[in-house]
C-alpha positions as CSV (number, residue, x, y, z in Angstrom):
1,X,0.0,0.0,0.0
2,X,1.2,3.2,-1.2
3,X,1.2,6.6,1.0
4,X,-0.5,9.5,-0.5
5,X,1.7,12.4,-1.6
6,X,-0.3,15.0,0.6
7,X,-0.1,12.1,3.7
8,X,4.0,11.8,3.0
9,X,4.7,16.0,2.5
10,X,2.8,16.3,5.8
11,X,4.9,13.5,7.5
12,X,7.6,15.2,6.6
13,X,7.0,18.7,7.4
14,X,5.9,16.9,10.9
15,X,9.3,15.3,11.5
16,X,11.3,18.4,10.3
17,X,9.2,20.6,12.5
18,X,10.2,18.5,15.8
19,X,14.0,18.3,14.7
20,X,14.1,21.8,14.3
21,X,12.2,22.3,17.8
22,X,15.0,19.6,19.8
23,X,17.6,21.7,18.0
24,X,16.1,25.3,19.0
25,X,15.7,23.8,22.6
26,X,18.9,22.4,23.2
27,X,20.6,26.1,22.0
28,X,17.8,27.5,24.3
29,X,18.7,25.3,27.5
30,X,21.7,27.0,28.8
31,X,19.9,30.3,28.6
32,X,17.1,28.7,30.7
33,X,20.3,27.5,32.8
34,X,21.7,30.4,33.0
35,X,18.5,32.6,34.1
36,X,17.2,29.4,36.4
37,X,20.4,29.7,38.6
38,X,20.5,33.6,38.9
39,X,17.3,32.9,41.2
40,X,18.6,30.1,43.2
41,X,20.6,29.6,46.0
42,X,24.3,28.5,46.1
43,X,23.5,25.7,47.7
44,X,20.9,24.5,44.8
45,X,23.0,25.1,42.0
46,X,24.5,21.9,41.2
47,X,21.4,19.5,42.3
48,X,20.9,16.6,39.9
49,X,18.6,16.3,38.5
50,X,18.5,20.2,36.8
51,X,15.1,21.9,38.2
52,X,14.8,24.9,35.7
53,X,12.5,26.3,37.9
54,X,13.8,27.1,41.7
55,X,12.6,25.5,44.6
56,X,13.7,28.2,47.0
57,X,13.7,31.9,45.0
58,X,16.7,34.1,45.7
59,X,16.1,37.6,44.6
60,X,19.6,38.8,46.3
61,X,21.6,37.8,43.8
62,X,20.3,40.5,41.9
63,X,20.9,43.1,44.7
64,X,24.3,41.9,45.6
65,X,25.5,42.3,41.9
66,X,23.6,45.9,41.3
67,X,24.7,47.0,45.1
68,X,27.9,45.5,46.2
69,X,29.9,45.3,43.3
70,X,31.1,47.5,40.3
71,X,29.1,46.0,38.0
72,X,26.7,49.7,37.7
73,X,30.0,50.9,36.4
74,X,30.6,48.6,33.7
75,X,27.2,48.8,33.1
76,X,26.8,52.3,32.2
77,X,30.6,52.1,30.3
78,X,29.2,49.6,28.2
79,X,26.0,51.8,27.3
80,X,27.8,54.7,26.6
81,X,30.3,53.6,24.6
82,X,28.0,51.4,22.6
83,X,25.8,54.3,22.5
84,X,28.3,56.4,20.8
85,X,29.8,54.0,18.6
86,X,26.2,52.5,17.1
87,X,25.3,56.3,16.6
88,X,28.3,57.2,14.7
89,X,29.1,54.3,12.7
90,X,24.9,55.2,11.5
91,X,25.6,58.5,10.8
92,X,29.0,57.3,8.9
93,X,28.4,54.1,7.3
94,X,24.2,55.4,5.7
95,X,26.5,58.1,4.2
96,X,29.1,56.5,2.8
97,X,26.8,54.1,1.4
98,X,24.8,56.7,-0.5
99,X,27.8,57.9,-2.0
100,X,28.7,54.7,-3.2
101,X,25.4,53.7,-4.2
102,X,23.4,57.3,-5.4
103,X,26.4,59.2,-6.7
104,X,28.0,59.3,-10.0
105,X,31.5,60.4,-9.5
106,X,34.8,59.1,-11.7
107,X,36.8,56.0,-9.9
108,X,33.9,55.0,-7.6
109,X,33.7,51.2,-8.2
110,X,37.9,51.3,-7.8
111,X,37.7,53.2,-4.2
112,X,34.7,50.9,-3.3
113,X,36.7,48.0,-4.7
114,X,39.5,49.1,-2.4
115,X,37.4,50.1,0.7
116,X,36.0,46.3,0.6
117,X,39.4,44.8,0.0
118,X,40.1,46.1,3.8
119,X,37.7,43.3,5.0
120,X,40.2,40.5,4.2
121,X,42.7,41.9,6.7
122,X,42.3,40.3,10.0
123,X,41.4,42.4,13.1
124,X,44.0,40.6,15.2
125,X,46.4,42.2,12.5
126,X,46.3,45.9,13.4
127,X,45.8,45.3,17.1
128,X,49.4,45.9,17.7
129,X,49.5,49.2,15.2
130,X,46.4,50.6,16.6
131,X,47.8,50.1,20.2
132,X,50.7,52.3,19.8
133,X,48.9,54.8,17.6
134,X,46.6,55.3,20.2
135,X,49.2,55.3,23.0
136,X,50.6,58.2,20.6
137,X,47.9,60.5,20.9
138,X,47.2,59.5,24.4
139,X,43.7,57.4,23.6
140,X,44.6,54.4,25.6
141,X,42.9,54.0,29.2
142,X,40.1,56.4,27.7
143,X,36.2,55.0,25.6
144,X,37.6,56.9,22.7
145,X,39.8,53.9,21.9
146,X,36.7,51.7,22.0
147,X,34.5,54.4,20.3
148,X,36.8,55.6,17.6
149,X,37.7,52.4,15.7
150,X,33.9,51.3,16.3
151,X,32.7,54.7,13.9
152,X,34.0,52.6,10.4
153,X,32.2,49.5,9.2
154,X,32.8,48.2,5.7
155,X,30.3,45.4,6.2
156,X,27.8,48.1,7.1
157,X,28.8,50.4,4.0
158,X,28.0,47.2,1.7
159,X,24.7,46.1,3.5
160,X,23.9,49.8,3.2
161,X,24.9,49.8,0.0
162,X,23.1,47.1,-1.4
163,X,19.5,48.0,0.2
164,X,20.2,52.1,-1.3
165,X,20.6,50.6,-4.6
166,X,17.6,48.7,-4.8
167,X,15.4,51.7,-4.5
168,X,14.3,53.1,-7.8
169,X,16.7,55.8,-9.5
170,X,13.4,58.0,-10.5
171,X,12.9,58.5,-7.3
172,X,15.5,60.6,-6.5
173,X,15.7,62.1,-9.9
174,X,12.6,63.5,-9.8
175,X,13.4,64.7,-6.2
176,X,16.5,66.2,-7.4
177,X,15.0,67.3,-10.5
178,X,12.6,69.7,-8.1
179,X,15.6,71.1,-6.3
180,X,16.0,69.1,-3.5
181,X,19.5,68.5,-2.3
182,X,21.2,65.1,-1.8
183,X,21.4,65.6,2.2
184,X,17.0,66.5,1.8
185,X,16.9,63.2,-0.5
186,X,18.7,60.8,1.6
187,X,17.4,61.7,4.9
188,X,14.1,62.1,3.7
189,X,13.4,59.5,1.0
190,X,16.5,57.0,0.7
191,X,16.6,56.8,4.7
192,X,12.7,55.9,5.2
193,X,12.4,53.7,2.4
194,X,15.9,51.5,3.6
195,X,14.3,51.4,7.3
196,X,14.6,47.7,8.0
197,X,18.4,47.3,6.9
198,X,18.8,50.2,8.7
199,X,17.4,48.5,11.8
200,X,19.6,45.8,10.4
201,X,23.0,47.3,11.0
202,X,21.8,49.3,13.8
203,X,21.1,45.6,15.7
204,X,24.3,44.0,14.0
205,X,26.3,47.3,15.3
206,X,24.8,47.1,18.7
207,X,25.3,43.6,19.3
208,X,29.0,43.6,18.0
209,X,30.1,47.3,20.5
210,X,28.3,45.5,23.5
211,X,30.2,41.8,23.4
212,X,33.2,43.3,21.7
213,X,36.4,41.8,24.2
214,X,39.2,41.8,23.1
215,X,39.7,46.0,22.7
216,X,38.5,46.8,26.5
217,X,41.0,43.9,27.6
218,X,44.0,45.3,25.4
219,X,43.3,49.1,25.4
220,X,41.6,49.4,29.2
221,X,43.2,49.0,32.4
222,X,41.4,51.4,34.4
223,X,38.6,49.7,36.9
224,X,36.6,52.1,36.1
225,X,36.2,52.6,32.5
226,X,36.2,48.9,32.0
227,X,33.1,47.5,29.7
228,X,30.8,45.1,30.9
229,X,32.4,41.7,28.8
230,X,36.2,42.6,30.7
231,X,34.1,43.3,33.8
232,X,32.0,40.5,33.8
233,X,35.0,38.3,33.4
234,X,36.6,40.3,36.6
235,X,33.6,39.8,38.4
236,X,33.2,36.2,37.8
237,X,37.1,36.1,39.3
238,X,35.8,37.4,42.5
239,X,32.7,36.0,42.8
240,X,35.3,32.7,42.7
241,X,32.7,30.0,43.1
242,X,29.6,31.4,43.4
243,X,28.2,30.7,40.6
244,X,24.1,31.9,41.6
245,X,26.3,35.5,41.3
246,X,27.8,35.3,38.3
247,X,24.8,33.9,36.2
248,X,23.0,36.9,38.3
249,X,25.5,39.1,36.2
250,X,25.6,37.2,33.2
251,X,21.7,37.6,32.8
252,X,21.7,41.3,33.4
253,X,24.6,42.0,30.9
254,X,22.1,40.3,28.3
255,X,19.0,42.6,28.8
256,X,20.5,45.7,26.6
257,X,20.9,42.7,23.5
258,X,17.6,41.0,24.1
259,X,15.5,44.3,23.8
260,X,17.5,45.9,21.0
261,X,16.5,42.3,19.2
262,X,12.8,42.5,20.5
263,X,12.4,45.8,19.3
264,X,14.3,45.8,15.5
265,X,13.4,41.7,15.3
266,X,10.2,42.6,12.4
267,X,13.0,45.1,10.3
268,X,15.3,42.7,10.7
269,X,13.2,39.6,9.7
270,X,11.8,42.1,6.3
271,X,15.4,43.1,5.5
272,X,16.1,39.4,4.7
273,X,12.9,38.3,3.4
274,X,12.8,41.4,0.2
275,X,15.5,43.2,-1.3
276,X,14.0,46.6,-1.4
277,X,11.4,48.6,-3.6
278,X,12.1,47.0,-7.0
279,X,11.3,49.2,-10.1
């Protein structure tokens, strides 16, 4: 006996549907973890089996991390600096990007060519260059280390890039055409209509200034100016083996991300799923 076509699609879809849901828990569980232990007390932590959900609630861990520690500090570093370098590397990298992808002007596509060709270059390359450049002007132990380099993106340029060119030339001609000037067009017509890779880069910008590492660890040695990745990481060192702390800290230091996702998740999802305004 022979299964129908429509019986077999639907098996499938039913089998692929509860891999994909095993898969999506399992990445999920060590958040769960993670979130779970922040409300427990030490001395539940490592019970076997796992209980996700506490059998005691601790709501001090919260307090001791927000009250008795510097985490506030690497907190607010964290915010400002990511603040700063998300706003400027906008401002930059939506401008660049309608220059490249508006403008007419003669070697374009060779200057873009070379601008891209700076992707290949690994970042761990120029850490040592960028160190003593900065020690030169005086940069290091300051956010202006951490905000300066974060200003430049050549992945957002070419997102940006892309998502300005697939918006209809007429547009902005006839815009033009009735005086309006480049800066009126693209912050009134090219900005509005690119909205969800905008949202895009502002989320992939975001997420890459708050869990950046390895430039706080290098260029940073102050307590006080130290970002919340190094400073979770010094926290975790004193908070030795309490682990209820730590994942206390751990789950604060991941509210900023989840609501910048929650809020730019729909632009996000439409800037993959269409290309743009097609003519």
């Amino acid at each position: 006996m022979t299964i129908p076509n429509k019986i077999k699609s639907n098996l499938i879809r039913v089998f692929a549907t509860i891999i994909v849901a095993i898969f999506a828990l399992s990445c999920l569980f060590p958040f769960l973890w993670m979130l779970s232990t922040s409300f427990k007390f030490e001395i539940d932590v490592m019970e076997f089996p796992i209980r996700l959900i506490p059998k005691n609630w601790n709501f001090t861990n919260y307090s001791k991390v927000l009250f008795e520690s510097n985490f506030p500090t690497y907190y607010w570093n964290s915010i400002k600096v990511a603040f700063f370098s998300v706003a400027g590397q906008l401002i930059i990298t939506t401008l660049a990007a309608y220059a490249f992808g508006r403008l007419r002007f003669r070697g374009k596509e060779l200057l873009y060519s070379l601008y891209l060709a700076t992707m290949i270059i690994p970042a761990q390359v120029i850490i040592l260059p960028k160190y003593l450049y900065f020690s030169k002007l005086g940069l290091t132990n300051t956010h202006l280390a951490l905000i300066l380099p974060g200003l430049f993106s050549v992945f957002g340029v070419m997102l940006m890039r892309g998502a300005f060119e697939q918006i209809p030339f007429e547009i902005t001609e006839a815009a033009y055409i009735d005086g309006a000037s480049h800066f009126r067009i693209f912050y009134q017509l090219i900005l509005p209509l690119a909205k969800p890779t905008v949202m895009t880069l502002l989320l992939i910008a975001f997420t890459w200034s708050w869990n950046d590492y390895i430039n706080p660890l290098i260029f940073i040695s102050k307590d006080s100016l130290l970002t919340i990745t190094v400073g979770l990481q010094k926290f975790s060192d004193e908070a030795s083996t309490s682990y209820a702390l730590i994942m206390a800290g751990a789950s604060l230091a991941l509210i900023p991300i989840i609501t910048i996702f929650i809020s730019a998740q729909k632009h996000f999802i439409q800037s993959f799923a269409s290309s743009g305004i097609k003519g």
